[in-house]
N, C-alpha and C positions, 0 to 999 in steps of 0.2 A: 389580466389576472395571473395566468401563466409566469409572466415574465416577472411579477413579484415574486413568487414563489422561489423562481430560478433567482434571481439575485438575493433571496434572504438562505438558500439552500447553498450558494458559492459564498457568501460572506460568513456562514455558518463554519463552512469547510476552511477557509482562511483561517478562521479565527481559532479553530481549535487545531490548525496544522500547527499555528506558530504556539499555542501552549503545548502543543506535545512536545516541541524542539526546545522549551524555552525552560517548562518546569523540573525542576529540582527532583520532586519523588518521583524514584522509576513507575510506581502504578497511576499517580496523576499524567504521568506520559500516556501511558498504557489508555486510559481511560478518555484521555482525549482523543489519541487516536481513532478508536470506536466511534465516537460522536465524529467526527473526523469522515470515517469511511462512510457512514450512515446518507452523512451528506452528501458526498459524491454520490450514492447511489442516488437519491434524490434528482440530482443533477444528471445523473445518464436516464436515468427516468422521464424526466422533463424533457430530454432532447430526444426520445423514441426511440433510446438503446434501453430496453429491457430484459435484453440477455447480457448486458451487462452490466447495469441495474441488479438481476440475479446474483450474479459472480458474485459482484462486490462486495454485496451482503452476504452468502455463502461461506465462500474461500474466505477474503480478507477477513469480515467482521466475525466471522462464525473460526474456521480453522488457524488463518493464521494467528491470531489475537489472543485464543487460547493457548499456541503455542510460545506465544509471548508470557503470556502472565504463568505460563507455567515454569518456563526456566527463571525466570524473576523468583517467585516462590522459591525455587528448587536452588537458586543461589543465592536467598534471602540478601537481595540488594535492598537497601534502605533507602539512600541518596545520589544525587549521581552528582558528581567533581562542576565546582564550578563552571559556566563556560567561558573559553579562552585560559584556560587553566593550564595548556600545553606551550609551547615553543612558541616564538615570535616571528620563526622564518614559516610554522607549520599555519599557524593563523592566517596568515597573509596570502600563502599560495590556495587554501580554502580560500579564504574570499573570493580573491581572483579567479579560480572556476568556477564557485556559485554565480558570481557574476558572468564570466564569459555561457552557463549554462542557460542563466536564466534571459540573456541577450538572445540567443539561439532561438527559446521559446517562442520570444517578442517576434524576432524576425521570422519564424514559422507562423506564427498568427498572422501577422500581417502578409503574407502570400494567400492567407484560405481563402475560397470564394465564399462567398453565400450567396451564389444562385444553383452550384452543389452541393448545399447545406455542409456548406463548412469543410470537403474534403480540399484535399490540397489538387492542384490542375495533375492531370495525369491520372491518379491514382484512383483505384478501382473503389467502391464504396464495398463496405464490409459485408458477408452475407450472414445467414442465419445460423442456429445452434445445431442445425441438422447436419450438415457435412463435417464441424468438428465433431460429434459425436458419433459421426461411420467412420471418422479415423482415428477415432481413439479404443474404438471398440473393433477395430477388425484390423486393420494393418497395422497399426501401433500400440497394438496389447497389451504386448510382451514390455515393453518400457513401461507403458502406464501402469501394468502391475507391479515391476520390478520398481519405480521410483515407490509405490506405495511401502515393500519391503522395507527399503533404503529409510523411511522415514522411521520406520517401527521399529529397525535398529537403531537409527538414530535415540530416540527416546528410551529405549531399553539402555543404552549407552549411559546418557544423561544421567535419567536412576542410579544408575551402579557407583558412574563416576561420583554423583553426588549425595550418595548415602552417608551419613554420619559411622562412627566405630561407636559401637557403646558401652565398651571397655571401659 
């Protein structure tokens, strides 16, 4: 039963990765990516990553996605340029990375064990939310506050830069 869940939660995630890269209006991007994220949490859920599971839905779907539709809004894009719209030398050497990236994947999959649920030989499995949060909260403070700063200017920026005159 499980395992349905997990291949209709990864074909979920496929399908609306490729409508986000594929559709024409910036907010049917937007809005798939959301469905998008939702699923991957699904999918780290299913696999007994619920701290990142959390994240996923938090950060991505909750802060970063807001900050997506709000410079969208804020630069009132309508449509986005055909694709392949650009250069024929610039087309080509994309492909040819997405391709040599997405070979890379394949061949990282295929090294994973699963008799250590899927990590790669060598590498330590992941721990819990407790030790990144004593290092975020005590020796790396001062950054986790300061990037907070950095974003509030960032967005105060954004505003200013993209107020109308109304003159």
């Amino acid at each position: 039963m499980v395992t349905w869940f997990f291949v209709a939660a990864a074909a979920v995630a496929v399908i609306f990765a490729v409508v986000a890269v594929v559709a024409r209006s910036s907010m049917m991007n937007v809005l798939a990516l959301v469905v998008m994220f939702f699923a991957m949490a699904a999918v780290f859920a299913l696999l007994g990553m619920d701290f990142l599971a959390a994240v996923q839905v938090i950060v991505y779907s909750g802060a970063i996605l807001v900050l997506f539709l709000f410079v969208i809004m804020l630069l009132n894009i309508r449509r986005v340029d055909r694709l392949g719209s650009g250069r024929a030398a610039q087309a080509l050497v994309g492909t040819l990375v997405a391709a040599a990236v997405g070979a890379m994947v394949l061949v990282l999959a295929g090294l994973l064990v699963p008799e250590y649920g899927g990590v790669l030989p060598g590498a330590t499995a992941a721990g819990t939310a407790m030790p990144i949060g004593r290092a975020l909260l005590s020796t790396h403070l001062f950054a986790f506050e300061f990037i907070t700063l950095l974003l509030v200017a960032a967005i105060v920026g954004a505003v200013y830069l993209g107020k109308r005159d109304l003159r």
